[in-house]
C-alpha positions in Angstrom: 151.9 93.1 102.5 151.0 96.9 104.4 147.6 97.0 105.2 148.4 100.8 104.8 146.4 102.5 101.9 144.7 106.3 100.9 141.6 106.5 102.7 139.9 110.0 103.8 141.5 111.3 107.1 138.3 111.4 108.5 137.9 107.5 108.9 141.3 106.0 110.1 142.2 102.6 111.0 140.1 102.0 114.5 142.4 100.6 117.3 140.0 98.0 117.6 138.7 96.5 114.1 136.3 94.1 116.5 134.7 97.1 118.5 130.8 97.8 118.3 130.2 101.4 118.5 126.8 101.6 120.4 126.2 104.9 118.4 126.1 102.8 115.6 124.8 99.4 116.4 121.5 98.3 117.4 121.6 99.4 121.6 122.5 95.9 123.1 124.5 94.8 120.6 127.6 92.5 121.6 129.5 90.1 121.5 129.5 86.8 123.1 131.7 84.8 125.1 133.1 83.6 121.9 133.3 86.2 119.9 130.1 86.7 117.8 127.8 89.5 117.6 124.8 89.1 119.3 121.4 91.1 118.4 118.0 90.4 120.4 119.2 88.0 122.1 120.1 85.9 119.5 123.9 85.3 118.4 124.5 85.7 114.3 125.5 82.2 113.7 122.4 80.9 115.0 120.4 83.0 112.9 122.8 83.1 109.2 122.4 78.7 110.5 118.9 78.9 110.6 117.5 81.3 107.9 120.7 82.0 105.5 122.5 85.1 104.3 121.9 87.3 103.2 120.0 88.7 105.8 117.6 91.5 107.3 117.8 91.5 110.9 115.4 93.8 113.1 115.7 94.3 116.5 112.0 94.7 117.7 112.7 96.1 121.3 115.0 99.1 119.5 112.4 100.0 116.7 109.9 99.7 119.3 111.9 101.5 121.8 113.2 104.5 119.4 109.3 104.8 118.5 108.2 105.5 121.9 111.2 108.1 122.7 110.4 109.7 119.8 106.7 110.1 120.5 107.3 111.0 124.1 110.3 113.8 122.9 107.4 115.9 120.6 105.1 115.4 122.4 106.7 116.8 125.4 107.9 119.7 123.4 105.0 120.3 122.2 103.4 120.7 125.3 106.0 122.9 126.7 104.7 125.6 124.1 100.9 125.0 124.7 100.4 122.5 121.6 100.3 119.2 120.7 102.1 116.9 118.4 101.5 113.7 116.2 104.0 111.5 115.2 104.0 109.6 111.8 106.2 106.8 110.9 107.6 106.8 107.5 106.2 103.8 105.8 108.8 104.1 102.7 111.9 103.6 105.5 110.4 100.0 105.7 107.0 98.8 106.0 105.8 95.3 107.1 102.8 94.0 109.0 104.5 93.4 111.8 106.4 96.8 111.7 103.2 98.4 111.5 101.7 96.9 114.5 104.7 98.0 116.4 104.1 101.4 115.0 100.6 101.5 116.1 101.3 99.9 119.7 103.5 102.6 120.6 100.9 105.3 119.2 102.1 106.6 116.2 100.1 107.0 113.2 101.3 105.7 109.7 102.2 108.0 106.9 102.4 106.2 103.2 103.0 107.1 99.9 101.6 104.4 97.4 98.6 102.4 97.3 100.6 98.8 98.1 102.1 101.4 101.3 98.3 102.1 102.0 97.0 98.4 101.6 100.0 96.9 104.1 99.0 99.0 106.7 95.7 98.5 106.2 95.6 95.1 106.2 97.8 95.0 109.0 95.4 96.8 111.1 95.7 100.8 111.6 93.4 102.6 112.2 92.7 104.7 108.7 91.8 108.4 110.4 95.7 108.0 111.5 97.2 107.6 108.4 98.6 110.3 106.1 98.9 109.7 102.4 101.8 111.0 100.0 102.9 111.3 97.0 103.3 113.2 94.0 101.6 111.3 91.3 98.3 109.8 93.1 96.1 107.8 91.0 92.6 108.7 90.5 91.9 104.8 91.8 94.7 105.2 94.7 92.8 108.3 95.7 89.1 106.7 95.6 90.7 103.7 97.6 92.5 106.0 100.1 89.3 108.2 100.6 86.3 105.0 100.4 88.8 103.4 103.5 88.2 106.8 105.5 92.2 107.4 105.5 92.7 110.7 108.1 94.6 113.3 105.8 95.4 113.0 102.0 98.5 115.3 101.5 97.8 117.1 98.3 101.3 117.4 96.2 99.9 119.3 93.1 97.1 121.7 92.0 95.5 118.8 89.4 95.2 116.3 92.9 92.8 118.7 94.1 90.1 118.3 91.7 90.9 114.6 91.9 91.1 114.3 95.3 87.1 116.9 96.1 85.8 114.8 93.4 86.7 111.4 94.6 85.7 112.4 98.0 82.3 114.6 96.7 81.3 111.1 95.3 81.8 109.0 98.5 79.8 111.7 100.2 82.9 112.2 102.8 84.3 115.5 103.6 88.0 115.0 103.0 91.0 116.3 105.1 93.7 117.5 103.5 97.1 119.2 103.8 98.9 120.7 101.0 102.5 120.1 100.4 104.7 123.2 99.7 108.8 124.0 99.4 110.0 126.3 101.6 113.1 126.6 99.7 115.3 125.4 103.0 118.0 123.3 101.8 118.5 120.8 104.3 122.3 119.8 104.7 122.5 116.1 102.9 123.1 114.6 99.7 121.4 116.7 96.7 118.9 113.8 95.7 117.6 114.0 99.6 117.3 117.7 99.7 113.2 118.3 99.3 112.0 121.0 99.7 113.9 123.5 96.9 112.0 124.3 93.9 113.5 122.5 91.2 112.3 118.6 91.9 109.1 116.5 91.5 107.5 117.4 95.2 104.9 119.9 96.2 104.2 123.5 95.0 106.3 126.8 95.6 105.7 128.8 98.7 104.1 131.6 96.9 101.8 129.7 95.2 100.1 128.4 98.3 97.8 130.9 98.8 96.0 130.6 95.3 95.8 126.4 95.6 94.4 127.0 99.3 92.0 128.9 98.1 91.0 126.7 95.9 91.1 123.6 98.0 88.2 125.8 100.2 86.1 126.3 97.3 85.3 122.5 97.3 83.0 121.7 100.1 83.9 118.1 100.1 87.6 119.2 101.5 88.9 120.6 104.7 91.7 122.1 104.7 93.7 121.6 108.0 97.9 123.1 107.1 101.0 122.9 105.3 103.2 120.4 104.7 106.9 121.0 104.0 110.0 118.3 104.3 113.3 119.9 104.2 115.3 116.7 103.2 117.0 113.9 105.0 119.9 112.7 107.7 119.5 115.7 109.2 121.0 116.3 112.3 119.8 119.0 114.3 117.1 121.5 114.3 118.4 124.4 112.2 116.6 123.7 109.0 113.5 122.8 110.7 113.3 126.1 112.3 114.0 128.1 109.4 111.5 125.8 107.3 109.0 126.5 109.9 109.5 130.0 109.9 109.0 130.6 106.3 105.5 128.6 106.5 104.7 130.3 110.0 104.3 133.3 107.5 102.1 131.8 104.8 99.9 129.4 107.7 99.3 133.3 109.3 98.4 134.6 106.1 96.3 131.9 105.4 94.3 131.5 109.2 93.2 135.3 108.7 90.8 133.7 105.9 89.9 130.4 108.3 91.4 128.1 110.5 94.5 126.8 109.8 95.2 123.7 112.9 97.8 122.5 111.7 101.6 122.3 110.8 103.6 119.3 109.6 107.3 119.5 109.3 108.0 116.1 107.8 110.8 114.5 108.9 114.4 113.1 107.8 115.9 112.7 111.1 119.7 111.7 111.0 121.1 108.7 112.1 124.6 107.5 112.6 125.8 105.3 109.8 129.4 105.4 111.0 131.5 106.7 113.9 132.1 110.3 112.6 128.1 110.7 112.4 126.6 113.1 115.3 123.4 113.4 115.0 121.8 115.5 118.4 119.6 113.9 120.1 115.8 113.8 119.4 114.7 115.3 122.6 117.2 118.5 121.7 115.6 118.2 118.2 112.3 118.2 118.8 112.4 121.0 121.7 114.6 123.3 118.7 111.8 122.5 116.5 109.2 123.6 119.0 110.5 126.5 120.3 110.8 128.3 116.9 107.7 127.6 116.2 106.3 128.8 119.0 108.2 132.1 118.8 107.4 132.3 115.3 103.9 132.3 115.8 104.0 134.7 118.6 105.6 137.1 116.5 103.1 137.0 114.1 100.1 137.1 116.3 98.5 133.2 115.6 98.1 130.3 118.1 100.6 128.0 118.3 99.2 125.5 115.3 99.3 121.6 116.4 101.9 120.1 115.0 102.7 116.8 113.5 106.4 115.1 111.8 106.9 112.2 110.0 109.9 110.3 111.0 111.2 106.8 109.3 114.6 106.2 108.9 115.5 107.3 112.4 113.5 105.2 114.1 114.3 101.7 112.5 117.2 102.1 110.7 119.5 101.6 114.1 117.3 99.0 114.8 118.7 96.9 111.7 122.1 94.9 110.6 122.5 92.9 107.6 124.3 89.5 107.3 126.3 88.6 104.6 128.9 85.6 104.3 132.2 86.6 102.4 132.9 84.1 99.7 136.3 86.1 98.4 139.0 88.5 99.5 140.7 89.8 97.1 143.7 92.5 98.0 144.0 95.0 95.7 147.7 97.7 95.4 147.1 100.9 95.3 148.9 103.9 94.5 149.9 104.2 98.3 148.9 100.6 99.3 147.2 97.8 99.5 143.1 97.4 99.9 141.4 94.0 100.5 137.9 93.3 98.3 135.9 91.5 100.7 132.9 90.3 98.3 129.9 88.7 99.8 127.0 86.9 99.1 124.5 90.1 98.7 125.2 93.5 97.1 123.5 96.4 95.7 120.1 94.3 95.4 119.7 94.6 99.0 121.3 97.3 99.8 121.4 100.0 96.7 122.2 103.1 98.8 126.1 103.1 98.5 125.7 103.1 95.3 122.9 105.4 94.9 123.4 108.2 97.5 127.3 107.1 98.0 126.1 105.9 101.5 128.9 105.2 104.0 128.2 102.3 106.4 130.4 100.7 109.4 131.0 97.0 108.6 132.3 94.3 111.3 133.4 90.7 111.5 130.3 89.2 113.1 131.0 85.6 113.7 134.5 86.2 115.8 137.0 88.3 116.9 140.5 88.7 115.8 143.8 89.9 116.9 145.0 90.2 113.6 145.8 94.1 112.9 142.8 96.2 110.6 143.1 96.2 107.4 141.5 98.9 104.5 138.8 96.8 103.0 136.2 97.4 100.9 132.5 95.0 100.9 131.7 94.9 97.5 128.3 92.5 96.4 128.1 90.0 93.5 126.4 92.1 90.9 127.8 92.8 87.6 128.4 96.3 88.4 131.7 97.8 89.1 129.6 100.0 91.1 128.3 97.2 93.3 129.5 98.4 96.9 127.9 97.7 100.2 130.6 99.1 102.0 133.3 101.6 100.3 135.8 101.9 103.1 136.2 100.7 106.8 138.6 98.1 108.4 138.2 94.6 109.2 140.9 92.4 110.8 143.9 91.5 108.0 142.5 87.4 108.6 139.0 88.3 107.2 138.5 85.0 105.0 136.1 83.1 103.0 133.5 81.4 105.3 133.6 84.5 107.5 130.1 85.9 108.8 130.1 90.2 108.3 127.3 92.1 109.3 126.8 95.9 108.1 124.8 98.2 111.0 121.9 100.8 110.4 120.7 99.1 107.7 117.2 99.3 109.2 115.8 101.6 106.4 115.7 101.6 103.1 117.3 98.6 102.3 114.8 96.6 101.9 112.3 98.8 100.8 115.1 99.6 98.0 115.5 96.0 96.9 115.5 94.4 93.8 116.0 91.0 92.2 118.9 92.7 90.3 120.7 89.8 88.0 118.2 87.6 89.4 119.5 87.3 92.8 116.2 86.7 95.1 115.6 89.1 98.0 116.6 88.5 101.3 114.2 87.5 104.2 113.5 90.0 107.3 114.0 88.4 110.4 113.1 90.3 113.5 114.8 89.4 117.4 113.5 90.1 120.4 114.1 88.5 123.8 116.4 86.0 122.4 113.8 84.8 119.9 113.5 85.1 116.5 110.9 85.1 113.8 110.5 86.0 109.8 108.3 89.0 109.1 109.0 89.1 105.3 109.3 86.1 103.7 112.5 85.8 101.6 112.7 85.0 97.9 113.6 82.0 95.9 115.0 81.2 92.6 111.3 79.7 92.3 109.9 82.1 93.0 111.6 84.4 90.2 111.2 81.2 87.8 107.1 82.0 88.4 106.7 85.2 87.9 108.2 84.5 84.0 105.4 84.2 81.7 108.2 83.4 79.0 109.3 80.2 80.1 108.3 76.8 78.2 106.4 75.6 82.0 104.9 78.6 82.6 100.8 78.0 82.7 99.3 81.5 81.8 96.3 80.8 82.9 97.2 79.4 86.1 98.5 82.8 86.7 95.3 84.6 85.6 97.0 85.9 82.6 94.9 86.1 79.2 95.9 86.9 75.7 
């Protein structure tokens, strides 16, 4: 049987199928004396043993550690051009009490996008004048909620949330920050469902049309207007879209400070990550000092002070900081026109992890509970769904003896995995383990087949009332 098959150029078979590429994997990521990957401190048997698979790990000390560089790196920069800079982490990358505490420690604020977003990190304890709050279809009740708990900035996404949002605040007697969200028609290079900030999708208003909306947002005295909002998209690598982003809105924020103050600019986020070996992504430091710079010139050129400045990063901050276990139950090799591919199919899929088959997300898979000398084969980590469609993996290599029993883990798999999940053919979610220090601890629960059972009302057991459900 060749383990030979088509597969894009691009990703060839690795000379070593067992290798961890620390550009990929969590930073400390090994293997042990016996083969097995090891995350926090804690070897993957141990943990699939102890808490199952599927499974979401986190490494603490990474999220925590990527949180702090990426502070200090804007911060710096925007100190080197006579500003200064606020960092928000991305609740909808993945949110959890304990994530937000982490968050918080390291000083970043917390930006959210839904009510539940807003109640988790509430309820895990930040601080309410650091949060920002998206979205694009605000309820009246989310937006009475967000501005009675004294939540810092309310990002306004559409002209109808600004009578909703100087009402609900008139009524609380609160004078209401606020930044509005525009698209500065900057198409950020990435996958046309990540690409946010062209005209023709569901967020924010056109350029143009900011001044108009400003001015109406300053006709209510129960809002303050503090800057622009504007993200370009996501897994972006370098700086180049931010700078042109920033110098479109540089523009409008100058037309708009020579009617009042305007302190601020946020430039969103959508920092890349790597997923696999052939992803680059410059570092944030070289990021964040691109981004900086061209605003600074910008605003030079057009004669206003350098505004403060603020991003809203997510993905690139925990999603290196997670893996996912999985134990394959079949491998199936399958002939292709050129060759042969092996299905590896494990006990998860596209409920807890939907961005293959969303986005076509590639990922780096590797045999986690041993090494091999066997040679790599093509494979392809496909889930248990009823969905041809149901791919966690759609091509890497894994040693020719990958077998049933066989612990894989996928890397990067930090963000929006589990905030994507579902209970898709009933399958329960996964738990969220995080490591640290050879230690290791659940921060979301996991789900049971119970637990589905509960939550339907249709079943002959089911006690209505129990469940606070009237006719």
């Amino acid at each position: 049987m060749s383990s030979s098959a088509s597969v894009p150029a691009l990703r060839g078979a690795p000379a070593d199928a067992d290798a961890l590429d620390p550009t990929v994997w969590p930073e400390g990521a090994h293997r042990d004396q016996v083969g097995r990957i090891v995350v926090g401190g804690v070897d993957v048997e141990t943990l699939a043993t102890r808490f199952g698979t599927p499974l979401y790990v986190v490494d603490e000390h990474v999220a925590r550690s990527r949180a702090r560089r990426t502070r200090a790196a804007f911060e710096r920069a925007a100190a080197s051009v006579g500003t200064s800079a606020t960092v928000y982490y991305a609740g909808k990358a993945f949110l959890s009490g304990a994530v937000v505490r982490w968050m918080t420690d390291e000083g970043l604020a917390i930006d959210v996008a839904t009510g539940g977003e807003l109640a988790v990190a509430l309820a895990a304890g930040a601080d309410p004048a650091r949060i920002g709050f998206h979205g694009n279809n605000k309820s009246v009740r989310e937006i009475e909620r967000a501005v009675a708990a004294g939540v810092g900035t309310i990002i306004i996404d559409s002209e109808v949330e600004v009578l909703r949002v100087a009402d609900a605040a008139a009524r609380a007697g609160r004078v209401q920050r606020v930044r509005l969200r525009v698209n500065s028609g900057v198409h950020a290079s990435t996958h046309e469902f990540l690409a946010t900030a062209h005209e023709d999708q569901k967020f924010g208003i056109a350029l143009g049309d900011a001044g108009r909306v400003v001015a109406g947002i300053r006709s209510h005295d129960s809002l303050d207007f503090v800057g622009l909002h504007c993200h370009i998209g996501s897994q972006i690598f370098d700086a180049a879209g931010f700078a042109e982003s920033a110098e479109r809105l540089l523009a409008v924020h100058a037309e708009l400070s020579a009617v009042a103050p305007v302190p601020e600019l946020n430039l969103g986020g959508g920092f890349g990550i790597a997923y696999t070996e052939l992803d680059r992504p410059a570092p944030i430091e070289e990021i964040a000092d691109g981004i900086a710079h061209a605003v600074a010139a910008a605003s030079a050129r057009l004669g206003v002070p350098v505004p403060r400045l603020a991003f809203e990063p997510g993905r690139s901050i925990i999603g290196p900081a997670g893996i996912t276990l999985y134990t394959v139950g079949t491998v199936k090799p399958v002939p292709t026109d050129e060759g042969w591919r092996h299905y590896v199919s494990v006990d998860g899929g596209m409920s807890d992890n939907i961005r293959t088959a969303m986005y076509g997300a590639s990922y780096t898979v590797r045999l986690a509970s041993r090494v091999s000398d066997e040679a790599a084969a093509l494979v392809r980590v496909v889930g248990k769904h009823c969905e041809s469609g149901d791919i966690v993996v759609d091509h890497d290599w894994l040693p020719h003896d990958v077998a049933p029993g066989d612990l894989v883990a996928v890397a990067a798999t930090g963000a929006y995995c589990w905030s994507l999940a579902s209970n898709y053919n009933h399958v329960p979610r996964p738990p969220v383990v995080a490591v640290s220090g050879g230690a290791a601890r659940v921060i979301v629960r996991g789900e049971s087949e119970e637990d589905l059972l509960a939550r339907d009302a249709g079943l002959p057991d089911h006690d209505d009332d129990a469940h606070g459900v009237t006719a």
